[in-house]
C-alpha positions in Angstrom: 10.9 12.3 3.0 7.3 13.6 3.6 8.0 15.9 0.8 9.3 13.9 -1.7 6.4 11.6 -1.2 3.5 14.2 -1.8 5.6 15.4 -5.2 5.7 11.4 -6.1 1.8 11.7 -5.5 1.1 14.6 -7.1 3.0 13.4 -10.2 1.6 10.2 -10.5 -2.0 11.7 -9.8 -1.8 13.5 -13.4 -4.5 11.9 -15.4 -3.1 10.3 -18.7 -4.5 8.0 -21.6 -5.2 4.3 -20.6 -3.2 1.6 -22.6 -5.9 -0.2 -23.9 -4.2 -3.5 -23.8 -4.2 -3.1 -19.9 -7.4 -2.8 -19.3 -9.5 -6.3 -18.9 -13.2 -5.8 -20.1 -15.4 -6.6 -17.6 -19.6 -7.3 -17.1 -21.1 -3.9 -17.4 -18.8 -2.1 -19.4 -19.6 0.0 -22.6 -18.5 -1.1 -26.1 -17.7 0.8 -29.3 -17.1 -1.4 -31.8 -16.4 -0.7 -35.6 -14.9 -2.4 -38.6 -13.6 0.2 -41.4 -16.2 0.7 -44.6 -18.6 -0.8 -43.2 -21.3 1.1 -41.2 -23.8 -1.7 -40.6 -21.1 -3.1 -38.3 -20.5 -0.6 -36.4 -22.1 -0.7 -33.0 -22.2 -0.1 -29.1 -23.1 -2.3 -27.3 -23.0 -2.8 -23.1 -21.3 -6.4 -21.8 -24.2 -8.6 -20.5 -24.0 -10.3 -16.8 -23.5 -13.2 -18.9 -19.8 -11.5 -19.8 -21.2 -12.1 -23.7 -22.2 -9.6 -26.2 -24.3 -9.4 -29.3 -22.8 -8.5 -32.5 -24.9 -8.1 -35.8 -24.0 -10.9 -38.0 -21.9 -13.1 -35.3 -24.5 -13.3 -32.6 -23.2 -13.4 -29.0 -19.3 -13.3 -28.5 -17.5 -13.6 -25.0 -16.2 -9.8 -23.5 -15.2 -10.4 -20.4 -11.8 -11.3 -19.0 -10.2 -10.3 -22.4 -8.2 -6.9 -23.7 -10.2 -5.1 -26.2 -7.1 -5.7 -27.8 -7.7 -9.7 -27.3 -11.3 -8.8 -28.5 -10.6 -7.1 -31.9 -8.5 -10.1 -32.6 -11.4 -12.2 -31.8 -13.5 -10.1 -33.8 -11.2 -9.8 -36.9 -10.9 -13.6 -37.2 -15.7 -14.3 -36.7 -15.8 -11.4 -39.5 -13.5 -12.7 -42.0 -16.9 -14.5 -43.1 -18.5 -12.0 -43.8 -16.3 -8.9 -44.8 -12.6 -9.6 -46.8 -10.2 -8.4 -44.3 -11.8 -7.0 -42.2 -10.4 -4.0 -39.8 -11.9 -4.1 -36.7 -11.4 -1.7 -33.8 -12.9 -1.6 -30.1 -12.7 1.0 -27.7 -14.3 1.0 -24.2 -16.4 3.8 -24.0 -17.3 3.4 -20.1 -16.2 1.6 -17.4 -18.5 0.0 -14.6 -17.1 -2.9 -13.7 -13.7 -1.9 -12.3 -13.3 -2.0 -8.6 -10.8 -2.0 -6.0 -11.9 -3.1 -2.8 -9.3 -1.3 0.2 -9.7 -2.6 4.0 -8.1 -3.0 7.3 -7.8 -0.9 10.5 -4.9 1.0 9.5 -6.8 3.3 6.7 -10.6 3.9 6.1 -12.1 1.2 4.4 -13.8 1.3 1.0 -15.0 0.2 -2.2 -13.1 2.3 -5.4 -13.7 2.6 -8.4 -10.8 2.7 -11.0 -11.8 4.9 -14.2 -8.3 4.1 -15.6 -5.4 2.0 -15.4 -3.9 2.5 -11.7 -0.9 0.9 -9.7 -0.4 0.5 -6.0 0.9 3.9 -5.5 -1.5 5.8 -7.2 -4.1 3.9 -5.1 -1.8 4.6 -1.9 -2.0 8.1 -2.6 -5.6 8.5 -2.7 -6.6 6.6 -0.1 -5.7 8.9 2.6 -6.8 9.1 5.9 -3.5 7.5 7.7 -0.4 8.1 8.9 2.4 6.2 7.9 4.1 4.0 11.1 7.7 5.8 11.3 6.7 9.3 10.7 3.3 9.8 13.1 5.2 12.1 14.9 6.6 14.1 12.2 3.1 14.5 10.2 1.9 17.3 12.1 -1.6 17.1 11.0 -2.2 14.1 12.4 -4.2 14.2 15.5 -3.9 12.2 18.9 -7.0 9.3 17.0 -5.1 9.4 13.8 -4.9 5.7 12.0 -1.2 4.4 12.1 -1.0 2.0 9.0 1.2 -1.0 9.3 2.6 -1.2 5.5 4.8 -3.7 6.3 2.0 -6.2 6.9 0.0 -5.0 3.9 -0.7 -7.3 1.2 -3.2 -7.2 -1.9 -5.5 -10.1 -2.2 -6.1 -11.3 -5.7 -8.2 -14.4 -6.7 -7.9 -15.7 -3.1 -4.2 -15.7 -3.3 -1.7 -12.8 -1.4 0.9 -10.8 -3.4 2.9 -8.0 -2.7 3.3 -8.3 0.4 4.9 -5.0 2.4 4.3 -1.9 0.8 6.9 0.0 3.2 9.8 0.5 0.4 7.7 1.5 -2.1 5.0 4.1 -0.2 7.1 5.3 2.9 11.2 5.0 1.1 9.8 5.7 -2.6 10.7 2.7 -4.2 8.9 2.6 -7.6 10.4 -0.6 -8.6 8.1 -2.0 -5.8 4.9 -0.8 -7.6 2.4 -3.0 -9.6 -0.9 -2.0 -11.3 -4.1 -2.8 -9.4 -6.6 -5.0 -11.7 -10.7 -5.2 -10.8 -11.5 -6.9 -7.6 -8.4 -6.3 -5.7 -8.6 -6.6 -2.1 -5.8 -4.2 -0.8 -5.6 -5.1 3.2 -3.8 -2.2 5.4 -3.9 -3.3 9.0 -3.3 -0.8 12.0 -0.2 -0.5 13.9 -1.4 -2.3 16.9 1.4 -1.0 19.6 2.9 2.0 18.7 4.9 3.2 21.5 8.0 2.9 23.5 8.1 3.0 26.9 10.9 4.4 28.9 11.7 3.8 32.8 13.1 3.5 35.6 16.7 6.0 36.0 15.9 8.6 33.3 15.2 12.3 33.9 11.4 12.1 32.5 10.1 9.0 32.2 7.7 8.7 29.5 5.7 6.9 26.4 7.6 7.7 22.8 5.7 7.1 19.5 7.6 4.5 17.8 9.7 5.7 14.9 11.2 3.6 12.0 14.7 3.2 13.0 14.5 4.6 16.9 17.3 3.6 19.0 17.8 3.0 22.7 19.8 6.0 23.2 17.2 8.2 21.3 14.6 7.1 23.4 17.0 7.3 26.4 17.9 11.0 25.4 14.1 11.9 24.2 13.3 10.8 28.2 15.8 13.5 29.3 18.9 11.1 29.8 19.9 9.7 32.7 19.7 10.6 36.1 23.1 10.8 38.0 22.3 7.0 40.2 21.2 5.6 37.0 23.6 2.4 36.1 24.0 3.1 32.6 25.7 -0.4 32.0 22.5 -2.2 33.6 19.8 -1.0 30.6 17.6 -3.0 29.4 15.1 -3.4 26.7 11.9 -5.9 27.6 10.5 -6.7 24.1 7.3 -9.0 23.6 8.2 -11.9 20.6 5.0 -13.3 20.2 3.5 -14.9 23.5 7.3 -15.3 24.4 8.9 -12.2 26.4 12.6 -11.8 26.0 15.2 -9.1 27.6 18.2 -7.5 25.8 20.8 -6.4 28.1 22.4 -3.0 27.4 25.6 -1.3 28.3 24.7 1.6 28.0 27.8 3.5 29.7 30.2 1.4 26.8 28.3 3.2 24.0 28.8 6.0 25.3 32.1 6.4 27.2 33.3 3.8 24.7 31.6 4.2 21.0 30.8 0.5 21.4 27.9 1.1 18.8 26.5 -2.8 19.2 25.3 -1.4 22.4 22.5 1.2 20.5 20.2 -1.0 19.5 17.3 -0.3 17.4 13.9 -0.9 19.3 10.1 -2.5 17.6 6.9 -1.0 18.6 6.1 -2.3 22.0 9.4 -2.1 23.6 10.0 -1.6 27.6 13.1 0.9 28.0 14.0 0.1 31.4 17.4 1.7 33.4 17.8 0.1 36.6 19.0 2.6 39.5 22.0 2.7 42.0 23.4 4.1 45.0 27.2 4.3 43.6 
């Protein structure tokens, strides 16, 4: 899995030619702007806080929020009186105003600046500086303080309004079908993994704090913990799990799963859980 998602990176990382109908002109950005056979038209000019900018001929025309595609149509229609059909091209020659603004404990917050048109991915790969919850322990670069992003409480905050929320299919299980492009001003929001462990107890041969895993089961844990110890009552596990401010218990037989293949029994656990195997004399 880690390996197929630094190749999907690395791909995706290859630069390549913008669309220009993607990209939304914004204040600050540099404007070429011509109309075929005729020279005096031809300018560059830079969009105004004012989101206008100042054409000879036309005077000030609105930029921002628009395509330069949207634009040339604009401008086609304002110079039809003054050329006879007029061709008229624009072509952002730099980009200023384009930002992405990435947050939350779960990576290293910061301000980005998008030179070209990007989608979540992209961004996801390089952001960095985290390790994804469900494979901490694999990554073995990923020191005892490393960040543990929660990406299934991600979201991306646009115009004051969430989408896309959970970025887990699409960054951890490489589902591109989950991926969007990221426009200016953005807020991507990556909180940490709060509690990452389970905790194992009681009648086991090591008893002992797991990193959670995507997926874990009782019986992994049990079995990571050394398995049980010969007075342990195997059909008197239970897990002690935290829902909110409420705390519940889910009874275990564990000695069914396993004498019997009753697979109900191996239950997956959430970050947080209590693993606890209560002890016997017979």
């Amino acid at each position: 899995m880690k390996l197929k998602l630094i190749t999907l990176c690395l791909a995706l990382l290859i630069p390549y030619i913008a669309i220009a109908g993607d990209y939304i002109i914004g204040e600050g950005d540099g404007l070429d702007i011509s109309v075929w056979g005729v020279k005096e038209l031809n300018v560059s000019v830079r969009v105004r806080p004012d989101g206008k900018i100042t054409i000879p001929g036309l005077g000030d025309v609105k930029a921002t929020g628009v395509t330069p595609l949207e634009l040339q149509a604009t401008l086609g229609a304002k110079f039809k009186e003054l050329v006879k059909n007029p061709i008229v091209t624009v072509s952002v020659r730099e980009i200023t105003n384009s930002k992405v603004y990435v947050f939350g404990g779960g990576v290293n917050s910061g301000v980005y600046d998008l030179n070209r048109r990007t989608t979540l991915l992209q961004l996801l790969c390089v952001i960095g500086n985290s390790t994804v919850s469900g494979a901490a322990n694999r990554n073995t670069s990923a020191g005892a303080g490393a960040k543990v992003a929660d990406y299934k409480k991600a979201y991306i905050l646009r115009n004051g309004k969430k989408l896309k929320q959970d970025f887990y299919k699409l960054f951890v299980d490489g589902d591109v079908s989950e991926d969007i492009v990221i426009e200016t001003n953005d807020a991507i929001f990556i909180p940490q993994l709060l509690e990452k462990n389970i905790y194992v107890l009681g009648a086991v041969n090591t008893p002992k704090v797991i990193e959670y895993r995507e997926g874990m089961t009782i019986m992994e844990a049990v079995l990571e913990s050394g398995g049980f110890t010969k007075f342990a009552k195997q059909n008197d596990t239970e897990i002690l799990r935290k829902d909110g401010k409420k705390e519940i218990s889910i009874s275990i037989k564990a000695k069914d799963l396993i004498n019997d293949g009753d697979l109900e029994q191996n239950v997956k656990l959430k970050p947080g859980d209590y693993v606890v195997v209560k002890e016997g004399l017979f």
